[in-house]
DRENVEXNU-12222 format. One record per residue: residue in one letter; z, x, y of N, C-alpha, C, O in turn. Coordinates in steps of 0.1 Angstrom, whole numbers, plus 5000, padded with zeros to 4 digits. Each point is the difference from the previous one (the first is absolute). Last residue first. Layout:
AZXYZXYZXYZXY...
//
This chain:
X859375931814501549994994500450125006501150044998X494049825001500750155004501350014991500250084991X497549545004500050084991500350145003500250094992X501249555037500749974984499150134994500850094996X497249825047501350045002500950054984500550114998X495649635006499450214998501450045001500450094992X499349445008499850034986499950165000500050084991X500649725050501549974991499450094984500650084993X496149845037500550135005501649994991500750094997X496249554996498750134996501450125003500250094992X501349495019500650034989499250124995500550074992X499049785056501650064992499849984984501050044995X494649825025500550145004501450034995500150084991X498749505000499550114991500250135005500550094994X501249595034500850004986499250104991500650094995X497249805048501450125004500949994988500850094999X495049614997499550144998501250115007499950125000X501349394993499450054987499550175002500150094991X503349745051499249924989499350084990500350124999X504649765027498950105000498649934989499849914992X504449885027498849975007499150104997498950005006X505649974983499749904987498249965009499349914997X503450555008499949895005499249894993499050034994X503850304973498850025012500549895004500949934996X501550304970500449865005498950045017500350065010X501650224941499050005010500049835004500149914992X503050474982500249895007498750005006499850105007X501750264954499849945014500049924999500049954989X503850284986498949835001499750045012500850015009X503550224976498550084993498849865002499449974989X505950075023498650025010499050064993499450115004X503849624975500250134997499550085011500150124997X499349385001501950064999500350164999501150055002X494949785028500249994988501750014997500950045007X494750125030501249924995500150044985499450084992X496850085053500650054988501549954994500950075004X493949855023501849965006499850094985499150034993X496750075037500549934989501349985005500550025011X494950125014501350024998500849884991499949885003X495550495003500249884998501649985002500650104996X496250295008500049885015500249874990499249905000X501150574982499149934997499549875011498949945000X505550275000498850134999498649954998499150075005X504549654986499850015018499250125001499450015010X501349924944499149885007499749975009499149925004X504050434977498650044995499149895008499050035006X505449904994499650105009498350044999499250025009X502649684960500249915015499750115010499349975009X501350194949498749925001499649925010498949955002X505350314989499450105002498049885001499050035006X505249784984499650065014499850065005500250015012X499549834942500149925010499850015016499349945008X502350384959498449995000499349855006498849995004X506150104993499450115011498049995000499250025009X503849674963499649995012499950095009499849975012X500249864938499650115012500050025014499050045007X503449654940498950015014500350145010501050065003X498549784942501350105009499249995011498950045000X499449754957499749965013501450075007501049925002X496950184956501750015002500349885015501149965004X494350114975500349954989501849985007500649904997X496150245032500149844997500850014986500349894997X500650525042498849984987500349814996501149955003X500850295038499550124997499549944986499550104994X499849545046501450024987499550144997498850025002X500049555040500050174994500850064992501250025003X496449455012501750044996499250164994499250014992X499249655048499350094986501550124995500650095006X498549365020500650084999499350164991499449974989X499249595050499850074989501150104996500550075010X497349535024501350024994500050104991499749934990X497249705027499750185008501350044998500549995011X499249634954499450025011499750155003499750094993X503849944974499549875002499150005014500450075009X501150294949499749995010499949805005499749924992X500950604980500149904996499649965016499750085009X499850334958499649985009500349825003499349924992X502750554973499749855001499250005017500150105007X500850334975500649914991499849895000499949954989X498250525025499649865008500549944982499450014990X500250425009500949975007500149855007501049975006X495450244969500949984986501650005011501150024994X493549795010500850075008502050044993500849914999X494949794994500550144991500350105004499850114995X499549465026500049954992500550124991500949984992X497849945055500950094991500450014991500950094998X495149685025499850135005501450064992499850114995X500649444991498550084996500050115007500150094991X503149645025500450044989498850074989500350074990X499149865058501050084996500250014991500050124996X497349485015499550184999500750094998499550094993X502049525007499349994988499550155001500150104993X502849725040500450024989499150104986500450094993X497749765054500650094999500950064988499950124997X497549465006499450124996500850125004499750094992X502949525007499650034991498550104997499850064989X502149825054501250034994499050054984499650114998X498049695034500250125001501050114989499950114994X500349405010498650064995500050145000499950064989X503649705030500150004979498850055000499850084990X501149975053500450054995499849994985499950094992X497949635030499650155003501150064995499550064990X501549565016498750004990499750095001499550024988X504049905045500250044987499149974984500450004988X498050055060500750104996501049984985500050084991X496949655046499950024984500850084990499949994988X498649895060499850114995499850024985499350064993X503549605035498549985005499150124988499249944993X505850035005499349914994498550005002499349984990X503250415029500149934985499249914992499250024991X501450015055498650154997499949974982499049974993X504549765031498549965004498750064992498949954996X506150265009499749874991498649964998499450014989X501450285044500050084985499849894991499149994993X501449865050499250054997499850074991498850004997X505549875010498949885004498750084993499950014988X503250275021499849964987499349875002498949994993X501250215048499450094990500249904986499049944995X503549925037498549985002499050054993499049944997X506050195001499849814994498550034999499550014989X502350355029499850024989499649854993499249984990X501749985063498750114994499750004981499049974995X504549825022499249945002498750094997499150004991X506350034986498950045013498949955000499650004988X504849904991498649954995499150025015499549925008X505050314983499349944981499049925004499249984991X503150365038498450055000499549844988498949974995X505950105019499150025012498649924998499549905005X503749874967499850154995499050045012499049935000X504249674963499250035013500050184999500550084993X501849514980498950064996499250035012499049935003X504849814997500550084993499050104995500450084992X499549545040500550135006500350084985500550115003X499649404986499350045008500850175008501250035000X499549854947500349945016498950065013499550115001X499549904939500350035013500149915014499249935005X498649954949501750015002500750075011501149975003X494449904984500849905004501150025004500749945008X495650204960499750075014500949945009499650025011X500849864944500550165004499850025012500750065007X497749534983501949994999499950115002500550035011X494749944992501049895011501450035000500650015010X496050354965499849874998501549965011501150075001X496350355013500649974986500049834999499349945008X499650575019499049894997500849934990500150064989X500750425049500449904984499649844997500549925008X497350525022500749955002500749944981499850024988X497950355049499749974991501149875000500849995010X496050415021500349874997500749984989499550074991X498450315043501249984992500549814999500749935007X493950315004501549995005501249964989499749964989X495950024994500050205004501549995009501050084997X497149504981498650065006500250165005499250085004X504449644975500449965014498250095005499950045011X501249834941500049915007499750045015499449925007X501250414963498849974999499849865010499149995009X505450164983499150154996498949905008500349965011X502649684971500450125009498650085000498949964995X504949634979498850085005499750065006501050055006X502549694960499950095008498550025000499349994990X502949544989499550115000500050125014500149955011X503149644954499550045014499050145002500450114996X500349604967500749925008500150075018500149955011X496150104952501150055000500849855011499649905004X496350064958499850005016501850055001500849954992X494750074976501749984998500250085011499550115004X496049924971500549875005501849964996500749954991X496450515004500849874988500449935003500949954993X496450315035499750014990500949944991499349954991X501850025053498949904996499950024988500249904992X502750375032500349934989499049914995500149954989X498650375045500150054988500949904989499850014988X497649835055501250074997499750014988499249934994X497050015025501050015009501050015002500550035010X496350144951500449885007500450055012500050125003X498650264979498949875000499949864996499149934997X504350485018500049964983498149924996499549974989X502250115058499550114994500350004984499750104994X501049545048498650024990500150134994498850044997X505049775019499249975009498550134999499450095007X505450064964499349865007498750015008499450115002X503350224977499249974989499349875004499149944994X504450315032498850075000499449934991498950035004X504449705013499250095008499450104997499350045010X503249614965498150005000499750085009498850015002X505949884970499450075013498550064996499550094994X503949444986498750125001500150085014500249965011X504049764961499450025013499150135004500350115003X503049434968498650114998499350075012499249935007X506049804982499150025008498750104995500250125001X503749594970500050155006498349965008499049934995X503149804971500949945016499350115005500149985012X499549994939501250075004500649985016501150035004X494449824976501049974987501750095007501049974993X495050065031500349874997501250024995501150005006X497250374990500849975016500449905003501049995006X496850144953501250074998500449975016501150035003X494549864990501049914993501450055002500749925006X496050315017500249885003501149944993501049955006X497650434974501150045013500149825005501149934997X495450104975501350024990501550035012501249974999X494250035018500249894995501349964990500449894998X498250545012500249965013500549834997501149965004X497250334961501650035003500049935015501250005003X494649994964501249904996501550035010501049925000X494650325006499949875000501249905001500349915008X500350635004499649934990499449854999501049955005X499950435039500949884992498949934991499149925005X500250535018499249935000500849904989499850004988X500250495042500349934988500049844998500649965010X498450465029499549864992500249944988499149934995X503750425024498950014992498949954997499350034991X505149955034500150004987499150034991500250004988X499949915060500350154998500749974988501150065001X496849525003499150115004500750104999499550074991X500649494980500650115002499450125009499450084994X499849374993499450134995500950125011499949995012X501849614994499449974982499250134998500150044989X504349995034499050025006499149944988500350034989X504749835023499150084993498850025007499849955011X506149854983498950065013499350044986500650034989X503149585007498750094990499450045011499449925007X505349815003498450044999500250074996501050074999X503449835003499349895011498250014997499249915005X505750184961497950025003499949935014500349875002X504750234976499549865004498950065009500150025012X501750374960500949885003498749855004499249964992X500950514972499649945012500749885004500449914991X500250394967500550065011499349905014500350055010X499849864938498850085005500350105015499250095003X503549574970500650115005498650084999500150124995X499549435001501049985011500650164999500950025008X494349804979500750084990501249985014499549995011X496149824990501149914993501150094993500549974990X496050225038500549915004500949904996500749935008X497550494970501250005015500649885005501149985003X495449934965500850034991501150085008501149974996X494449965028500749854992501750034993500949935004X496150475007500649945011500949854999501249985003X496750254962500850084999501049955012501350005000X494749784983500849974997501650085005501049945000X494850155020500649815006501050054989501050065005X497250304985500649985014500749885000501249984999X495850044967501650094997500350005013501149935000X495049895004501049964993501150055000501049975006X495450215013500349935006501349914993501149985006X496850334964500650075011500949945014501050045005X495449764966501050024993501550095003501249984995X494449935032501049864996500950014993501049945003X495350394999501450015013500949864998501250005001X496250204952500149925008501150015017501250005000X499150264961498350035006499449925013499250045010X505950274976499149845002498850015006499550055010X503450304980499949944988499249925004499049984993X503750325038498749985001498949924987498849995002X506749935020499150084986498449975008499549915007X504149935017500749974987498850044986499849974988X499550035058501550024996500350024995501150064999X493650025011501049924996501350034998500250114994X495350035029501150094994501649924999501150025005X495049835003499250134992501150115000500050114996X500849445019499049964985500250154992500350034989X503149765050498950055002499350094988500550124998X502949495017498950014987499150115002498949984996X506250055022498649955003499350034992499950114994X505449875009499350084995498449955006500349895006X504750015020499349984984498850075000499750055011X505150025022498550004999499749974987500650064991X502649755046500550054991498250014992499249915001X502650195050499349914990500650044986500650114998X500250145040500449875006499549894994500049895006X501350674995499249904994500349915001501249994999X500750355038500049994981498649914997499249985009X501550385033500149874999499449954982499050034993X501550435037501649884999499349844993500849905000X496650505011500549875011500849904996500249885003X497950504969500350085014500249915010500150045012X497049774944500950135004500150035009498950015006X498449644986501149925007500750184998500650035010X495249944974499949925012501550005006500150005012X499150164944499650125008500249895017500650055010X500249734949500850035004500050115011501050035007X496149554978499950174995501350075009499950005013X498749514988500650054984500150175005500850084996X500049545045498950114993500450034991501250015000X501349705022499949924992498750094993499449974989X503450205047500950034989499149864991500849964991X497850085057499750124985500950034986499750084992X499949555046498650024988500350094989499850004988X502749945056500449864994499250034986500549964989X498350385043501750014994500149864992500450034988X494650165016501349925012501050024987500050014988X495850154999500850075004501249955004501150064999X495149714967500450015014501550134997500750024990X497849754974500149905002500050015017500249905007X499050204941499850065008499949925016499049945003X501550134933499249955012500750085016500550114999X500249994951498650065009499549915012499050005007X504549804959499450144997498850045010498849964998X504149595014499050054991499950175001500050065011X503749505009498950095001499850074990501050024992X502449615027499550044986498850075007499649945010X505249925016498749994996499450044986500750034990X503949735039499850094988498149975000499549894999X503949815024500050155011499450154992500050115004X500249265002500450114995499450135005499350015009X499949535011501650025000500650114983501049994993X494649825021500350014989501549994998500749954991X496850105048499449874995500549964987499949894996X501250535032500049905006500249844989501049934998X497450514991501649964997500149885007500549904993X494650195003500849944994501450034995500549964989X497750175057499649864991500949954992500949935001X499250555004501049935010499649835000500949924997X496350364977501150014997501349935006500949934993X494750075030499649944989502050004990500649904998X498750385039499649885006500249904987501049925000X498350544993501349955000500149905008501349985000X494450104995500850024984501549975002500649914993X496450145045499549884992501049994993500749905001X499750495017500749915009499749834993500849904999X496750484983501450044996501049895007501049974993X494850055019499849994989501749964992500449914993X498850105062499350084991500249904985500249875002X500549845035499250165004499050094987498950024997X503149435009500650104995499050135008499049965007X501649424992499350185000500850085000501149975003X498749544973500950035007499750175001500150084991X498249404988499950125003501250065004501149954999X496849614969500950025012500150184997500150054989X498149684976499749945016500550015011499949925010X498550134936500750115005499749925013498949965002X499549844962501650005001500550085013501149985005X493950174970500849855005501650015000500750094994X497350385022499649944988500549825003500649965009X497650295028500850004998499849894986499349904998X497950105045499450074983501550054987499650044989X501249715055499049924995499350034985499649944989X503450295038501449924990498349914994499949954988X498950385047500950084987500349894988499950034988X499149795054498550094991500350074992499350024990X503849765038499349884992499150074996499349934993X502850365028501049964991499349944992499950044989X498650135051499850064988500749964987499850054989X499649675053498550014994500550104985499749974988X504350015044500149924992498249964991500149944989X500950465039501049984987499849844991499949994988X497350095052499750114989501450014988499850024988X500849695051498749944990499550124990499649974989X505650065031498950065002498749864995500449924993X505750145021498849914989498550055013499949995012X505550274985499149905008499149934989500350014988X503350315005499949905004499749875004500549895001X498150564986499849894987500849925005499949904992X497850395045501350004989499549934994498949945003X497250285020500449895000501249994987499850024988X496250315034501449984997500649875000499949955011X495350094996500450104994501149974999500049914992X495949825033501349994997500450114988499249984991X496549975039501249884998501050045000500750015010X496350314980499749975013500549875006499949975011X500250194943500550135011499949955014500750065009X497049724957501549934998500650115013500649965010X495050084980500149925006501349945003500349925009X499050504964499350025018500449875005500750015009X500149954940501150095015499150005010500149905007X497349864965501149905002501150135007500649985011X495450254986499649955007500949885002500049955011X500350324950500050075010499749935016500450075009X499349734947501050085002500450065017500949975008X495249934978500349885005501850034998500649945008X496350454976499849965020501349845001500950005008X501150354958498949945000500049925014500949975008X501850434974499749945012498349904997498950045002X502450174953500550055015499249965007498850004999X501549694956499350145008500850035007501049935000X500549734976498649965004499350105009499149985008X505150124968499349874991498449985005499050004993X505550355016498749975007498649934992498950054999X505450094985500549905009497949965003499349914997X503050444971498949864996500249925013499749884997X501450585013501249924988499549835001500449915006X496450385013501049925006501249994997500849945007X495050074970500149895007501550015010500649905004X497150334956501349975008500049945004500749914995X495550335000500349934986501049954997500249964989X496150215050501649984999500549904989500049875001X496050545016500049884999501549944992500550074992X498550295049500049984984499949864999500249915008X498150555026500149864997500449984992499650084991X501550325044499349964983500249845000500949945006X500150335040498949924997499449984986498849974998X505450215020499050084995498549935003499150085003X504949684996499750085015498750114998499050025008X500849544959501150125003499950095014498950005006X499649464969499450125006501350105004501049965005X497749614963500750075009499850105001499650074990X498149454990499950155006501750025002500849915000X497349674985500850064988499850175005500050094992X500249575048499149964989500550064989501249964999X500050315038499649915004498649934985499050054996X505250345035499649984983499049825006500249945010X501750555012499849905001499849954987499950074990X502550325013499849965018499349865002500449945010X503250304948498849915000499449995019500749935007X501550424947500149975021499149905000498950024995X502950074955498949985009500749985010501049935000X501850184967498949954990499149995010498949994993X505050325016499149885004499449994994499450104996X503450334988499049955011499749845006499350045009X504650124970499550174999498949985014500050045011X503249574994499650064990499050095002499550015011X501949715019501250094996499550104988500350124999X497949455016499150105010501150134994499450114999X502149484987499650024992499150145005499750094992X505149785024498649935000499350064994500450124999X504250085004499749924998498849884997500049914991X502150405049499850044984499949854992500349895006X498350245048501450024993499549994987498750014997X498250145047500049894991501250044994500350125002X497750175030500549905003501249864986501149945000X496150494993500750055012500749885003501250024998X495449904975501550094988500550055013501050064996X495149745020501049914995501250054993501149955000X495550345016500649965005501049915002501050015007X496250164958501050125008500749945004501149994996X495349764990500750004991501850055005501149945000X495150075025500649915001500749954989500549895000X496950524999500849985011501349865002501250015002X495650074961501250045002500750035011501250035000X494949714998500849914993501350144995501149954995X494950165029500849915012500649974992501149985007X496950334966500950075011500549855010501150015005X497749824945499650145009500450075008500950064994X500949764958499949955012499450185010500250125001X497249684967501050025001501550014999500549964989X494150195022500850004989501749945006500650065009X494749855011500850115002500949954984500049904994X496749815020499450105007500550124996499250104998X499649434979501350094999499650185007499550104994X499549334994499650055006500350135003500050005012X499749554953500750055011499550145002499550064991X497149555002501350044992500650105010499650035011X496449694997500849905002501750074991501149944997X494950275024500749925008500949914995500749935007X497450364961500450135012500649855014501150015005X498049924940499549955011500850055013501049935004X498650304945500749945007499249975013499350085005X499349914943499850065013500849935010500149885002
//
């Protein structure tokens, strides 16, 4: 039975009449390209608050996104909310020439929970600005000019980023080539190198070895490695989920060659795996990491976190930016930080994380489209295939089930290498009776199909 105050809410079908007006209106204005472009909007949002969002309509949903997982610790939470009101009335704009106490409080609170080694910062905006921030590092630091990136990873829109995206759909129509040389990814359930393996380690293997064996090959075609970019768990890849043995196997192969290791934890970081970073799970710390999404509490934060020599190599003036360390967005992440630790959030996440798992894979268990369900923390992937024996992925029925779930007041993501994987990535603050509600209505959603 669903609990009428605490599930979502759904007056009008939609979208209603305020959410196509203002649908109308934007297609009057707006240019091509953004995601609103599309047939419809995955949601008009007017307000959202906690794991709510609310539509012009006035339907309530409850929000299985997070945001593009950003929104870690809810929408607009009060103490959130109350470090801008108080920062707004100080201080707001401030160049990155200058020196702030909100820049310098947020750094020592980032680099404090920051994996060991890692000790020195340097801010960024978006996601994408982290990432080529981090690239430009290690040419810097390496005095080489060649990357290595992974099958399905993903790395941001910015120009410096996008040629290191595997899917070639990202970069057609902008001129712009491949800027990595790409290896294969252990991803288990649909292995590179054969679906044969029972074991994902086994899978993880043939990789390391396939990657190892470029490296010592002088006509594999790559020149002098400055870094390894990766995500350890893969978000618009699927949530796919780095084997035991292959992250720690990357480590060696970076040693062993001079080459720089460099996680991007902005979506898989700062509690939504149910660590605080997702490399924790294999204890193996990068040389430099990306963060982002969830850190800045809802404002545009993100930055590169690495160890002393990488973070070193830039001249003064060579890393600046109007907006790179506005005071308002600083204050807020302060505070998001805070909500983090105080709250508990990444215990909650593994906890949560795992009854969310567990029930899914019981409510779909014989479900003959639901290929795999994998997951770390509030992180989930549910891989959609037209049968388990051929695993051929679906992804219209993919996004025919994401539609089916905003009809139902739930909002999901939809990824993957094939776009057949929801993605569900709540606020890591929802609790036990708005989780049973989404999976009671995920499980009616699946047997409509």
């Amino acid at each position: 039975m669903i609990d009428a105050a605490s599930g979502p809410k759904m007056i009008t079908a939609y979208p209603g009449p305020q959410t196509r007006d203002l649908v109308e209106r934007l297609r009057r204005v707006e240019g091509s390209g953004m995601r609103t472009a599309a047939e419809f909007p995955l949601v008009n949002i007017e307000s959202a608050n906690g794991v709510y969002i609310i539509d012009s309509d006035g339907n309530r949903y409850l929000d299985l996104y997070a945001g593009f997982a950003a929104a870690n610790i809810g929408h607009a939470h009060p103490q959130v909310t109350a470090a801008i009101q108080a920062q707004a009335a100080k201080l707001t704009h401030v160049s990155s020439a200058y020196v702030t106490s909100t820049r310098v409080q947020l750094l020592e609170q980032l680099l404090s929970i920051a994996p060991t080694g890692l000790t020195r910062g340097l801010f960024a905006i978006t996601g994408g600005q982290a990432n080529d921030l981090a690239l430009r590092l290690a040419r810097r630091a390496t005095n080489r000019d060649e990357f290595i990136a992974f099958h399905g990873g993903y790395f941001g829109r910015d120009a410096g980023v996008l040629g290191l995206n595997s899917k070639a759909s990202f970069r057609r129509g902008f001129g712009v080539s491949p800027n990595a040389h790409f290896f294969p990814f252990p991803y288990a359930y649909r292995c590179p190198f054969g679906n044969h393996h029972t074991d994902p380690d086994e899978c993880a293997q043939e990789c390391l070895t396939y990657l190892e064996n470029a490296l010592h090959n002088p006509a594999a075609g790559m020149g002098d490695i400055a870094a390894m970019i990766l995500e350890p768990v893969q978000g618009n890849g699927g949530v796919t989920i780095s084997p035991k043995s292959f992250l720690p196997g990357l480590r060696r192969l970076c040693d062993q060659f001079g080459i720089l290791l460099i996680f991007d934890e902005i979506q898989s970081g700062f509690g939504r795996t149910g660590k605080m970073w997702a490399g924790e799970h294999w204890n193996v710390v990068p040389d430099l990491m990306t963060v982002g999404k969830g850190v800045g509490g809802g404002l545009p934060v993100s930055a590169v976190l690495g160890r002393a020599g990488a973070m070193s190599s830039l001249d003064a003036g060579q890393h600046t930016s109007t907006f790179l360390t506005n005071a308002l967005a600083h204050a807020a992440a302060i505070a998001a930080l805070d909500v983090m630790i105080k709250e508990n959030l990444c215990e909650r996440s593994a906890q949560l994380g795992e009854v969310l798992h567990s029930s899914l894979s019981d409510e779909l268990k014989e479900h003959p489209q639901v290929g795999e369900i994998r997951g770390l923390g509030l992180f989930i992937g549910i891989e959609i295939v037209k049968d388990r024996v051929t695993r051929e992925p679906d992804p219209k029925l993919a996004s025919r089930l994401m539609q089916q779930a905003r009809d139902a007041g739930l909002i999901l993501g939809v990824s993957g290498y094939y776009n057949n994987v929801i993605k569900l990535a709540p606020p890591l603050i929802i609790n036990h009776q708005q989780l049973e509600i989404a999976i009671e209505l995920l499980g009616n959603v699946f047997q409509r199909g």
